[in-house]
C-alpha positions in Angstrom: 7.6 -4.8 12.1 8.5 -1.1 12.9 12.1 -1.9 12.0 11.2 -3.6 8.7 9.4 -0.6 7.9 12.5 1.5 8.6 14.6 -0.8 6.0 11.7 -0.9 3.4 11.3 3.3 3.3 15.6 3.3 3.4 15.5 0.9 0.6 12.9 3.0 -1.1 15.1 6.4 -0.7 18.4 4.4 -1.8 16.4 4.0 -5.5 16.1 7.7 -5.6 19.3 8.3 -4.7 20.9 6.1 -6.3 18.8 7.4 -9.7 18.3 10.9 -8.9 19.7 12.1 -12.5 16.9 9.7 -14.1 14.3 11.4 -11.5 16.0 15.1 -12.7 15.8 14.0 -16.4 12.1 13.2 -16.5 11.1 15.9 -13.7 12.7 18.6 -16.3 10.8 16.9 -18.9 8.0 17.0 -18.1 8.4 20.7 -16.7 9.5 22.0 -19.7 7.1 20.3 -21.8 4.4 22.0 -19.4 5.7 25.3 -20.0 5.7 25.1 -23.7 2.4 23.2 -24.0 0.9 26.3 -21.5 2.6 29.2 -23.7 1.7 27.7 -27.0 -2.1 27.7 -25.5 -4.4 30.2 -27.1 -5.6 32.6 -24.4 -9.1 32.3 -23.1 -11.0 35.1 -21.5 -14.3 34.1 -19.2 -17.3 36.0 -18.3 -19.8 35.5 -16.0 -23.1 36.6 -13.9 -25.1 35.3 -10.7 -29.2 35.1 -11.1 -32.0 33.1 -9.3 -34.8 31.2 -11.1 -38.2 32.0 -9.8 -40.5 29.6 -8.6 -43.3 29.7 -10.9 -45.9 28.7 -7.8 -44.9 31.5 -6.4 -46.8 33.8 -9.4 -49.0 31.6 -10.7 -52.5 29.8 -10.2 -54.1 28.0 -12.9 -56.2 24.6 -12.9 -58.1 23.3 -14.9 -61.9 21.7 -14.4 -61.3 23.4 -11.0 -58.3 20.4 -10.2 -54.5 20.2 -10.3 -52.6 23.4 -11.6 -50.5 22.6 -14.0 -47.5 24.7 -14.0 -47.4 24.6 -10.2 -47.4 21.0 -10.5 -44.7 21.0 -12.4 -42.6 23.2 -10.5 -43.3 20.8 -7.3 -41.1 18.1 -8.6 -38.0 18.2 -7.2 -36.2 17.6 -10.3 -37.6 21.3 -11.5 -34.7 23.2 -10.8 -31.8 20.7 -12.0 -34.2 21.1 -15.3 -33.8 24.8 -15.8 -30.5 24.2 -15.3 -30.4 21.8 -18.3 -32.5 24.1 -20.4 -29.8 27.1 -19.8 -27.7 25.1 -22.1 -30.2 22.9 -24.4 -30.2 23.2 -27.9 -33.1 25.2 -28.2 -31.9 27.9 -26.2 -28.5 28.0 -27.4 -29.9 28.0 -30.8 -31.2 31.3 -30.1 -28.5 32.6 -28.6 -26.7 32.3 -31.8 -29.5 33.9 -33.9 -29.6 36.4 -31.8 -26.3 37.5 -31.8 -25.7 36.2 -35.8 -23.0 33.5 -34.5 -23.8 31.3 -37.5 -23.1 34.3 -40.4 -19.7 34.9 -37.6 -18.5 31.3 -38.0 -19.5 30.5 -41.2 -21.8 27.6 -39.9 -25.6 26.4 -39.5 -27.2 27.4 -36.3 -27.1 23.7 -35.3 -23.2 23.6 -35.7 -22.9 27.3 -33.7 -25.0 25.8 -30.9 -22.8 22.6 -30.4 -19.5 24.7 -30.2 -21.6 27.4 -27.8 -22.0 24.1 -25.5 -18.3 23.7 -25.2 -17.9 27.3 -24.3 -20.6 27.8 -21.8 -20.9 26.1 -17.8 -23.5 26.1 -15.6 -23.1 26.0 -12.0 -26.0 25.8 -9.3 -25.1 26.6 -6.3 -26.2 24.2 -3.5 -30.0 24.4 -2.1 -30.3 27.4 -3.6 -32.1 28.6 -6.4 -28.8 30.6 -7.8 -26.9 29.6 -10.6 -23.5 30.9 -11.8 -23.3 31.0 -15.6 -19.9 31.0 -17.3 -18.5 31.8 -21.1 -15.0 31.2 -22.4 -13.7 31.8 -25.3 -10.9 34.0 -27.4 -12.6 37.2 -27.8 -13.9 38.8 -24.1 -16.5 40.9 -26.2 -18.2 37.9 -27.6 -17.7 35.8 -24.2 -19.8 39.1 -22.7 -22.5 39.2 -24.9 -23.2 35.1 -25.6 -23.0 35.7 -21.6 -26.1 37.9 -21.6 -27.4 36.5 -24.2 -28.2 32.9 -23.0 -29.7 34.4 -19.8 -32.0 36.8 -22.0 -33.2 33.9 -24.5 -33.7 31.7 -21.6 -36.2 33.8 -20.0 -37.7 34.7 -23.1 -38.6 30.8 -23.5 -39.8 30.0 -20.6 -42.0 32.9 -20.6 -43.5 31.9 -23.8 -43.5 28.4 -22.6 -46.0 29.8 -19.1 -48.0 32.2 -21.6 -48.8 29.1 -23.4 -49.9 26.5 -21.0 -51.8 29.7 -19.3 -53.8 30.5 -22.3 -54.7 26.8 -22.7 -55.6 26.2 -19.2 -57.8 29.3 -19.6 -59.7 28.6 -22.6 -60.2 24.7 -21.1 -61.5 27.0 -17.5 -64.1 28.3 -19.9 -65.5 25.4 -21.4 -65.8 23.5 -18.1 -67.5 26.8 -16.6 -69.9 26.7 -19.5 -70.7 22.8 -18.8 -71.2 23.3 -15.2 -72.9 26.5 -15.9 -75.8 24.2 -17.6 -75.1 21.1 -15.1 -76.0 23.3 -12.3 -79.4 25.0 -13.9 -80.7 21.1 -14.1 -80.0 21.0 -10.5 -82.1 24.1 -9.9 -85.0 22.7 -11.9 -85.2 19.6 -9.5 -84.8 21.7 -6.0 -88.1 23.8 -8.1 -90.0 20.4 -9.0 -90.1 20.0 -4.8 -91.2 23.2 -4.1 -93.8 23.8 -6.4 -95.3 19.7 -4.7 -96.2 22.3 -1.6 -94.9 19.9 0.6 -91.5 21.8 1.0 -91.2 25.6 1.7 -89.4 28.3 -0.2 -87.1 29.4 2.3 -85.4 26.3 2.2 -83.7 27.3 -1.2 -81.7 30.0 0.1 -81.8 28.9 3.8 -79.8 25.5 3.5 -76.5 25.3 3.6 -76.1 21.5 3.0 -75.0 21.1 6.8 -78.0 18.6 8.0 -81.6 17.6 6.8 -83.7 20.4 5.3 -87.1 18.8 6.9 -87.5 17.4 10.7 -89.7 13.8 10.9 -91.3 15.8 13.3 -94.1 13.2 15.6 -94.1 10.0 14.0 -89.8 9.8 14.5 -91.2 10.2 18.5 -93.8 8.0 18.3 -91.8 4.9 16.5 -89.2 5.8 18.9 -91.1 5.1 21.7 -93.2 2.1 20.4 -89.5 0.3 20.2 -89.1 1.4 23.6 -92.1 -0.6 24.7 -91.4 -3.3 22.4 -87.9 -4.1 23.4 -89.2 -3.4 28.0 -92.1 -6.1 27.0 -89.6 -8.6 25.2 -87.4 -8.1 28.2 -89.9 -8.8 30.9 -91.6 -11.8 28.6 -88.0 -13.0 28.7 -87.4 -13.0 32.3 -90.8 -14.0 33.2 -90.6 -17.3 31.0 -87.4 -17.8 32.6 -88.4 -18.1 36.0 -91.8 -20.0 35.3 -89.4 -22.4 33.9 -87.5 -22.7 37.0 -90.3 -22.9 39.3 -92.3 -25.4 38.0 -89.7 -28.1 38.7 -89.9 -26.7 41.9 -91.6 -27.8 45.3 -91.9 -26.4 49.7 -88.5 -25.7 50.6 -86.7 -25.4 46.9 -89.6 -23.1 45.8 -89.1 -21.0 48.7 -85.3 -21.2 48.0 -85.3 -20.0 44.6 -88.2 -17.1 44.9 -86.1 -15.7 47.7 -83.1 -16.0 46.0 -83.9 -14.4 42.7 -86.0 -11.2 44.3 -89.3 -12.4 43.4 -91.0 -12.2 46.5 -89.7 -8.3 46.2 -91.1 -7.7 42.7 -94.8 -6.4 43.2 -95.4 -7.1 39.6 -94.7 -11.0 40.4 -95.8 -11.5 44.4 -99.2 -10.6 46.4 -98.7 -8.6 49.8 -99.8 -11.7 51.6 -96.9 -14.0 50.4 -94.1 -11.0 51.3 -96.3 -11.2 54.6 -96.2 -15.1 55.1 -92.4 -15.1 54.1 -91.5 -12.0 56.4 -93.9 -13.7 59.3 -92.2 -17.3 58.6 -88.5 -15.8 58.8 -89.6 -14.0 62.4 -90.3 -17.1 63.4 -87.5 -18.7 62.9 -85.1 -16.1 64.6 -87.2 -16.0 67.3 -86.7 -19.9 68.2 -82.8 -19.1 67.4 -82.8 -16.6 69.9 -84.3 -19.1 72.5 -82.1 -21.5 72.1 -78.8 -19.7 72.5 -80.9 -18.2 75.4 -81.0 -21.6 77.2 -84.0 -22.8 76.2 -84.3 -26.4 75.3 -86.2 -28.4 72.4 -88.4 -29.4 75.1 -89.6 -26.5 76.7 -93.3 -25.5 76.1 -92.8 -22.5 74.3 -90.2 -23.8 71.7 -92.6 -26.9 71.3 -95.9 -24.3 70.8 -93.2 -21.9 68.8 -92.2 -25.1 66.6 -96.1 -25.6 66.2 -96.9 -22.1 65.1 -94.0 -22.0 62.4 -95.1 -25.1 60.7 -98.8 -23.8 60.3 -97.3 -20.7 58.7 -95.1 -22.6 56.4 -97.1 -24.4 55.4 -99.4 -21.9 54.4 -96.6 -20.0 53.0 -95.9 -23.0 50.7 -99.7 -22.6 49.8 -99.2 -19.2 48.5 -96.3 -19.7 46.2 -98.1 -22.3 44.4 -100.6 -19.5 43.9 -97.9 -17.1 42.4 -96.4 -19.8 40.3 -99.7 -20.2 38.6 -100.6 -16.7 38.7 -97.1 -15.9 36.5 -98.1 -18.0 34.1 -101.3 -16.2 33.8 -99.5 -12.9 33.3 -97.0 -14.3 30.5 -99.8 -14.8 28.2 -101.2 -11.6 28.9 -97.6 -9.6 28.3 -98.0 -12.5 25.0 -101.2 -10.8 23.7 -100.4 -7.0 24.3 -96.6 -7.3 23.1 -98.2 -8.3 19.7 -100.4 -5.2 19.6 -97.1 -3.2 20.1 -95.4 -5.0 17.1 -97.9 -4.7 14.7 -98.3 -0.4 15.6 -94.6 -0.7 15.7 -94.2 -2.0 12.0 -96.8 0.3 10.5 -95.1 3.7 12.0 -92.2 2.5 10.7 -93.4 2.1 7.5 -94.3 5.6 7.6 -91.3 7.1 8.7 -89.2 5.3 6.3 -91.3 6.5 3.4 -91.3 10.3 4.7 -87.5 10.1 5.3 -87.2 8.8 2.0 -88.7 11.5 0.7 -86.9 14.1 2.7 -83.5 12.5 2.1 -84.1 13.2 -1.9 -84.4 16.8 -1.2 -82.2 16.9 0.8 -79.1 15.2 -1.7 -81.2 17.8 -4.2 -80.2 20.8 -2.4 -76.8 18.9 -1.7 -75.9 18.5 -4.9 -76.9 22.3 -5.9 -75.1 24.1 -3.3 -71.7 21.6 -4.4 -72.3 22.7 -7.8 -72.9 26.3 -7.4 -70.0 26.6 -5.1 -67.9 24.7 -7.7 -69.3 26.9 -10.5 -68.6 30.1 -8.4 -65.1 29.0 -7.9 -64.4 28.4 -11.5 -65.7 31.8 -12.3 -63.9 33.5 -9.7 -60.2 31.6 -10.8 -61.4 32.2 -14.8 -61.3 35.9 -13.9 -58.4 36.3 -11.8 -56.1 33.8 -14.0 -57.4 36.6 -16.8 -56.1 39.6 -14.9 -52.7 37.3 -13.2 -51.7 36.7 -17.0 -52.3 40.3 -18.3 -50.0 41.0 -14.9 -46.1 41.1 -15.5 -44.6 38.2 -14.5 -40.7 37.3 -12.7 -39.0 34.2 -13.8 -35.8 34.9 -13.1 -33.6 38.2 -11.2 -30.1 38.8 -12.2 -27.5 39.4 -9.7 -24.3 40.2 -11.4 -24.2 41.5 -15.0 -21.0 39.7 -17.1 -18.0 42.3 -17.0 -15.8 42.6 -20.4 -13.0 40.3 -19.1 -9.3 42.0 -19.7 -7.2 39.6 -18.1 -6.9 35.7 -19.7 -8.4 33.1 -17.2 -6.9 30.6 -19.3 -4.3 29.4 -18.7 -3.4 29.4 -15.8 0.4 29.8 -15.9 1.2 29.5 -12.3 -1.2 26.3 -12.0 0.4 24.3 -14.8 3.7 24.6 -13.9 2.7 23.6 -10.4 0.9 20.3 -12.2 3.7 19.8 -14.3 6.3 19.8 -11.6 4.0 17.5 -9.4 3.4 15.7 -12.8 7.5 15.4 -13.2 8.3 14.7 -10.3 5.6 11.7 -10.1 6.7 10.5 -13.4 10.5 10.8 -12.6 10.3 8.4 -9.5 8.2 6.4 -11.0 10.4 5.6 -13.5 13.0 5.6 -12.0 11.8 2.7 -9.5 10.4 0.7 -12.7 14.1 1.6 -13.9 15.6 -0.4 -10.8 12.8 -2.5 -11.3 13.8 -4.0 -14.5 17.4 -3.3 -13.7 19.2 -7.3 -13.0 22.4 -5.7 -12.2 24.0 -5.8 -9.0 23.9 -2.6 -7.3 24.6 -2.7 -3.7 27.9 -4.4 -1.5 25.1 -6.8 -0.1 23.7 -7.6 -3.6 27.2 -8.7 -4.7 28.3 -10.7 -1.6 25.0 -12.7 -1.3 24.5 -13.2 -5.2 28.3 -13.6 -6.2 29.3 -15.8 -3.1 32.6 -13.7 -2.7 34.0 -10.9 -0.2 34.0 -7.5 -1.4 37.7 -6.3 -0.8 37.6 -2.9 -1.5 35.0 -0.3 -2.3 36.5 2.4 -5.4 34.9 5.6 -5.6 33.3 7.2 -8.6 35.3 8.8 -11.0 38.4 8.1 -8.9 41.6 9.0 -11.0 45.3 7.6 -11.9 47.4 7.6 -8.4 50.5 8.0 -10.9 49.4 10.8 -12.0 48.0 12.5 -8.9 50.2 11.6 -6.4 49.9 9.4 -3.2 48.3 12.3 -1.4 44.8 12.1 -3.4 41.4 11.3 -1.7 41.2 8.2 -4.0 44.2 6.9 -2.7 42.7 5.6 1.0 40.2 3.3 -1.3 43.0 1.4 -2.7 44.8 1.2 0.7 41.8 -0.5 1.8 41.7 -2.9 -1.0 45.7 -3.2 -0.5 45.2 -4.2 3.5 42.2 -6.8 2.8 44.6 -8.4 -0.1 47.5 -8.5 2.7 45.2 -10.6 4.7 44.1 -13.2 2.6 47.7 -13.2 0.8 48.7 -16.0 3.5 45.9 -17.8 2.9 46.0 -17.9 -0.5 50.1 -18.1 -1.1 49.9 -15.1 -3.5 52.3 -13.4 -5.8 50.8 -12.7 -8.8 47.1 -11.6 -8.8 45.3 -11.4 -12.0 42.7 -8.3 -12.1 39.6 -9.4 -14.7 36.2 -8.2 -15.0 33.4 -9.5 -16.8 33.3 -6.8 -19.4 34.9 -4.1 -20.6 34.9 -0.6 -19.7 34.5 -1.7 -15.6 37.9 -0.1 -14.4 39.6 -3.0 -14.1 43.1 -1.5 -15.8 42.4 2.1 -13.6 42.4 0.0 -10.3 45.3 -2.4 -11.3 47.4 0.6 -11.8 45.9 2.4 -8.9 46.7 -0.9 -6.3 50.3 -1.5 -7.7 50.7 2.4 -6.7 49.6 1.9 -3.3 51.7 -1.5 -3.0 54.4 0.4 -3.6 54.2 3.3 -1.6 53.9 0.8 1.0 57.6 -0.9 -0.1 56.5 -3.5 -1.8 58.7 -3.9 -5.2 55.6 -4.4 -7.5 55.7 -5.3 -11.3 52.8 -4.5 -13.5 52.2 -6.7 -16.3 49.8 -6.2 -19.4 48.9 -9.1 -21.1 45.5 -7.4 -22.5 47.5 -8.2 -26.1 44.5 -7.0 -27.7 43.9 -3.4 -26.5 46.6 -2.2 -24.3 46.2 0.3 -21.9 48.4 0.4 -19.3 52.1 1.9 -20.5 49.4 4.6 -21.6 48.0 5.2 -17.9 51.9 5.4 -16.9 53.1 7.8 -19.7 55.4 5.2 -21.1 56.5 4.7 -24.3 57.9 1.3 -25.7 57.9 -0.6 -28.8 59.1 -4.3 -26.9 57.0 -6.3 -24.1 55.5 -9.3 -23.2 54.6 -10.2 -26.4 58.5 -9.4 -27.6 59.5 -11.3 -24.7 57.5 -14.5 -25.6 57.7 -14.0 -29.2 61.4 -13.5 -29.5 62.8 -14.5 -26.8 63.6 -11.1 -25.8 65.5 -11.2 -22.2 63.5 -9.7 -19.2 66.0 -6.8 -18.2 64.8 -5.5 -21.5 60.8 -5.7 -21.5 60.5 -4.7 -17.7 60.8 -1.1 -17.4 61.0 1.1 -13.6 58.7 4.0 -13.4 59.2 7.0 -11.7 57.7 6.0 -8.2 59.5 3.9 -6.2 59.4 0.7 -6.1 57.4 -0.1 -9.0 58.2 -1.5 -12.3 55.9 -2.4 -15.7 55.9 -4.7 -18.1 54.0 -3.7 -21.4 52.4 -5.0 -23.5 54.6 -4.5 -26.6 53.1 -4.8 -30.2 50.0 -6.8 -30.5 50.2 -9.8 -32.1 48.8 -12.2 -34.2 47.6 -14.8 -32.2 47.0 -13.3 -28.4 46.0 -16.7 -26.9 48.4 -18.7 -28.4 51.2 -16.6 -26.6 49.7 -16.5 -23.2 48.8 -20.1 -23.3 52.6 -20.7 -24.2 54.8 -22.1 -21.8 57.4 -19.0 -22.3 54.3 -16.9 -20.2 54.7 -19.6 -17.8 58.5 -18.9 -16.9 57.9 -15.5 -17.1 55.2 -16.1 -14.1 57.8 -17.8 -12.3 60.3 -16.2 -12.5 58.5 -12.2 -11.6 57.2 -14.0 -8.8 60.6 -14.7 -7.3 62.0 -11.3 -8.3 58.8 -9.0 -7.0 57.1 -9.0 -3.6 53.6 -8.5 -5.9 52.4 -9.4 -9.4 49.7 -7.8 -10.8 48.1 -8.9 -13.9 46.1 -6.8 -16.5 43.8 -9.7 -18.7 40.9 -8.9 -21.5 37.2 -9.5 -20.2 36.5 -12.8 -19.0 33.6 -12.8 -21.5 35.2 -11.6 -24.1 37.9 -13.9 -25.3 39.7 -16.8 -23.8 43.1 -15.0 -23.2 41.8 -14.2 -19.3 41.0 -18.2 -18.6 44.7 -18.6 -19.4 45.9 -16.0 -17.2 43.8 -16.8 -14.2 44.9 -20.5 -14.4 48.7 -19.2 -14.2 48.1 -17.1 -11.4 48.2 -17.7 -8.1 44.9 -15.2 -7.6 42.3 -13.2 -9.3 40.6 -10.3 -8.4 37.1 -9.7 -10.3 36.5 -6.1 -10.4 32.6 -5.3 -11.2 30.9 -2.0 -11.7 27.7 -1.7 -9.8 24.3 -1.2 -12.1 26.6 -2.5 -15.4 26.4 -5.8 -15.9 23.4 -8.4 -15.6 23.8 -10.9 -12.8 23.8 -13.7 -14.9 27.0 -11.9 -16.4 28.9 -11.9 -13.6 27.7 -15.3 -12.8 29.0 -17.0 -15.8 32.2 -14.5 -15.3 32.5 -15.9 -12.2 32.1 -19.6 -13.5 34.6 -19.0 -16.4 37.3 -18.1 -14.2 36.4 -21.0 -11.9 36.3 -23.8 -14.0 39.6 -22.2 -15.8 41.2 -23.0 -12.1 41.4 -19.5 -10.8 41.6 -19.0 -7.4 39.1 -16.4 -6.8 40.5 -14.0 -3.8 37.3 -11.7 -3.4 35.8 -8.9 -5.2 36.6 -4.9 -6.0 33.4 -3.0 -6.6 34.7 0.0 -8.7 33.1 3.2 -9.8 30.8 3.5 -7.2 28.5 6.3 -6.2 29.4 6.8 -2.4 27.7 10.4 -2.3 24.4 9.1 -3.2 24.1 5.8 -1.1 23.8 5.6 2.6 25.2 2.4 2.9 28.5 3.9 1.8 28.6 6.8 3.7 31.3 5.9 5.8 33.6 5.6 3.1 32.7 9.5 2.2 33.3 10.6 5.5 37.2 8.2 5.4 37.9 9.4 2.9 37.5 13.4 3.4 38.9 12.8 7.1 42.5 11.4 5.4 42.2 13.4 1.5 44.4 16.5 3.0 46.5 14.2 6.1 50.1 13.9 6.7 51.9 13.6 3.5 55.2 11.5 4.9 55.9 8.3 3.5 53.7 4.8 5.0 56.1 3.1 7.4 57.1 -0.2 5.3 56.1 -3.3 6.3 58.9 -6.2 8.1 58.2 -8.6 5.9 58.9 -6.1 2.9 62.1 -4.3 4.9 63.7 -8.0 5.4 63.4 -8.8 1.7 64.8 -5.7 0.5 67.8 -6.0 2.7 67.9 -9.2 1.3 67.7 -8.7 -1.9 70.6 -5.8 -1.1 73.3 -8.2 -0.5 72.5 -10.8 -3.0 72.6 -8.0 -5.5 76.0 -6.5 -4.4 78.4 -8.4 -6.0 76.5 -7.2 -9.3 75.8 -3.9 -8.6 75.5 -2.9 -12.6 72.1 -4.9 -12.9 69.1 -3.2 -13.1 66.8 -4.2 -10.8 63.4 -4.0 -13.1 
């Protein structure tokens, strides 16, 4: 992942490199247009001050009907401030900033029209939770930007001080009419506290002394006495209670079970329920029986005479013990009707002094929610007097609403614009635009650009890589920095000449203007700096180049040689470097096809390539006319020269299929013009290149195979030795 990462950013810098003069083009654009634009701007001078807003509850205290307080109220929403803020630049308060300072006579406009261009001018800035506010004013003229400055901050205050004045007068005149309601509400109060006093049942003092903190009149004996009647009443329904519970249980009851249960419950301890005798009997009875417990674990027996008289004695007293709970059983019963009869006394004194003390606290209770409701009402009354008065003297007092800061200064330098800060936006701005385009550039761009692109897309090997701008070897000498790129090319078309039997190559390209004549003069240079006798021929019949590139000058060539029937001693002409001979092009003709397709060009082929160690082959496009399918059908190779970011690749594609289907034997590819400087995958050729621009200027060793010819070629020659080689 880390790797692909690595090739996608090279990738992405490759497009900027490869397009820096489109990102240089826009960035300048774009830069210079942002330096005009900013001096053409009309300069803008700013003023500006710092001032708090007062809380009003911080001054003021009105209510009204002694609730709520209306401007305090209003300044407890926590919107309040970001309001004032809003007001600084509301209509209303821009509208008299331009009466005030005669904007609308100034700019020739209604007040409404001055305020709406005063709201373009103007910016309010709170500052955060704080009550301060930055105001700022831009425009042409600093003077004016001063004043409308001031201005807004004086006609802002002089509103909301009207505004407060206002709602203070009308909560005060509302105060007064409430205090003159209550005034009356509470002397009808005072008349019923009167009505009570002047029944004699109440005292005077009572009007000043009660405070309204509990009841003005105490229930005094009869609250005592129905208290403790209930007390009676609830012991005596309690003991009735119990009493008819345990009659219950005891009349069921016989002997040992009655004895059982008395004991058990604490009857026989309760002097209310049991007689001395039968706590006597019971205590005597229980004697007994210890005693006869204590004789047997002494060793007595059942038998002996004093267990047997004991046994006797202890029957006698139950038995008479049984007697006497009978008694108390009935005598209970007795009792419960009496506790009957005198509970019902108790109820009835019960009910009737309650009777009363309801009635007398009902009486008390009205005074007292009489007095109640006077002290509430004369405290409420004295409040509203009190706050009528002092909201009198707190609006005659001078009031705060807002202290100033900073004043505006008269501004002398511009603060708009900012020169240094547009250029800086416009360069960012360039320099954004310009990669942009220039990736949407490669984008849209269907051209091959890249070595890669053409090997993978074309199906071909590239054979040799050609510099930018590279120049005529004929005219600069062997010697030139240029000249290593078409050794290369030279040394990969020595390999695959084996392979493919080659004599003569045909150089095409898809289009014109790719280089192809440039490199075809260039490589039969190099071919023949190497020793290779090499011929250049020119059959581009209709726009000729080559005996130009060479600085020759003839009026016969191929086309006099297949026209006429010219001989070939006379059409092929030996240039000033050694070892390499041209064939021009001669005058163009009529019919450019019809001469290459003839079977004259096809002797001429056949007989160069028996004469010359290489053939090289100038042709139109491919897609131009038909003349190239000819030539690359005659040849034993072709070499497709392409120029990288030129031509579409469904160009080269159908250039490649032309010269295919015509029955050319495509040897590889020669990617000319290219930018090696400014991509990294063609460094290495930069760096060649310098290493061999300024080497050793002797002559390239010549190859043995050409050496062997050449001698060859020697002694065939010698008997003739008047015959120009070519």
């Amino acid at each position: 992942m880390q790797s692909e990462a690595v090739l996608h950013a090279q990738d992405y810098m490759q497009v900027l490199r490869s397009r820096w003069k489109v990102v240089l083009l826009v960035f300048l654009l774009v830069f210079v247009s942002s330096a005009i634009i900013t001096k053409m701007m009309t300069p803008q001078y700013t003023s500006g001050m710092t001032f708090e807003i007062k809380h009003p509850r911080d001054l003021i205290n009105v209510a009204v009907g002694g609730e709520g307080n209306p401007i305090a109220a209003m300044a407890d929403n926590n919107a309040y401030m970001q309001t004032q803020f809003e007001i600084l630049v509301s209509q209303q308060n821009l509208i008299a900033v331009a009466n005030k300072l005669d904007l609308p006579n100034e700019w020739e406009m209604d007040e409404v029209g001055a305020a709406t261009k005063l709201t373009h001018m103007i910016e309010v800035m709170p500052r955060r939770n704080t009550n301060l506010v930055d105001i700022k004013v831009e425009m042409e003229d600093p003077r004016v930007s001063q004043q409308i400055c001031q201005a807004v901050v004086d006609c802002y205050k002089e509103i909301r001080e009207e505004k407060e004045n206002g709602v203070i007068n009308e909560a005060i005149n509302k105060r007064y009419e409430v205090l003159r309601s209550r005034q009356d509400e509470l002397e009808r109060k005072a008349d019923v506290v009167r009505q009570y006093i002047r029944s004699g049942k109440y005292i005077q003092g009572m009007w000043n002394d009660y405070a309204g903190r509990a009841a003005p009149i105490s229930a005094g004996a009869e609250e005592q006495t129905l208290q403790q009647l209930n007390n009676n009443r609830l012991q005596m329904q309690a003991e009735i209670s119990q009493m008819t519970v345990h009659i219950g249980k005891l009349q069921g009851l016989k002997d040992a079970e009655l004895l059982s249960y008395v004991t058990r419950t604490g009857l026989l301890t309760a002097e209310s329920y049991c007689s001395a005798k039968v706590r006597e009997l019971n205590n005597r009875y229980t004697e007994e029986e210890n005693n006869r417990t204590q004789m047997l674990l002494s060793g007595y027996g059942v038998r002996h005479p004093n267990v047997v008289r004991l046994d006797e004695q202890h029957k006698a007293t139950r038995e008479q013990l049984y007697e006497e709970l009978v008694g108390m059983r009935d005598s209970m019963v007795d009792q419960l009707d009496v506790k009957k009869s005198e509970l019902q006394d108790v109820e009835q004194r019960y009910s009737q002094a309650r009777d009363r003390l309801r009635d007398k606290t009902l009486e008390d209770q009205k005074v007292k929610n009489a007095l109640e409701e006077y002290a509430a009402e004369k405290a409420r009354y004295d409040k509203l007097e009190n706050d009528y008065i002092a909201d009198k003297m707190r609006l005659m007092a001078p009031r705060t609403s807002l202290e100033v800061y900073s004043m505006p200064g008269l501004a002398t330098v511009p603060s708009k614009p900012n020169y240094r800060l547009n250029l800086i936006v416009g360069a960012v701005l360039g320099l954004m635009a310009g990669v942009v385009v220039a990736f949407m550039s490669n984008y849209f761009d269907t051209s091959i650009k890249t070595l890669e692109d053409a090997e993978r897309t074309l199906g071909l090997p590239v054979l040799g890589v050609i510099p930018q701008d590279a120049g005529l070897l004929i005219l600069q000498g062997g010697d030139s920095p240029d000249a290593e790129a078409y050794r290369i090319l030279r040394t990969n078309i020595e390999l695959k000449r084996e392979l493919f039997r080659t004599t003569t190559i045909a150089v095409v390209s898809a289009n014109a203007g790719e280089g192809k004549t440039t490199t075809l003069s260039n490589l039969a240079f190099v071919f023949a700096q190497a020793g290779y006798s090499t011929l250049m021929i020119d059959a581009d019949l209709r726009r000729p180049r080559l005996a130009r590139y060479a600085e020759l000058k003839s009026d016969v060539g191929l086309s006099t040689y297949i026209a006429n029937g010219a001989d070939l001693k006379d059409v092929v002409f030996r240039t000033e470097h050694d070892n390499l001979y041209m064939l021009p092009s001669g005058p163009i003709p009529v019919d450019p096809s019809g001469l290459i397709g003839s079977h004259r060009m096809q002797s001429l082929l056949s007989e160069v390539s028996k004469r010359f160690d290489i053939v090289l082959i100038d042709s139109p496009p491919v897609l131009g006319v038909s003349d190239a399918s000819l030539l690359v059908s005659r040849a034993d190779a072709t070499l497709l020269v392409l120029q990288p970011r030129k031509m579409p690749i469904k160009a080269l594609l159908r250039a490649k299929s032309l010269v295919q289907n015509a029955g050319g034997n495509i040897m590889g590819l020669v990617m000319n013009n290219v930018d090696i400087t400014g991509d990294t995958q063609y460094q290495y050729y930069t760096t060649y290149y310098s290493y061999y621009s300024k080497g050793d200027n002797r002559p390239e060793p010549k190859p043995l195979a050409v050496q062997q010819k050449e001698q060859a070629e020697e002694r065939v020659l010698e008997p003739d030795a008047g015959e120009d080689l070519y």
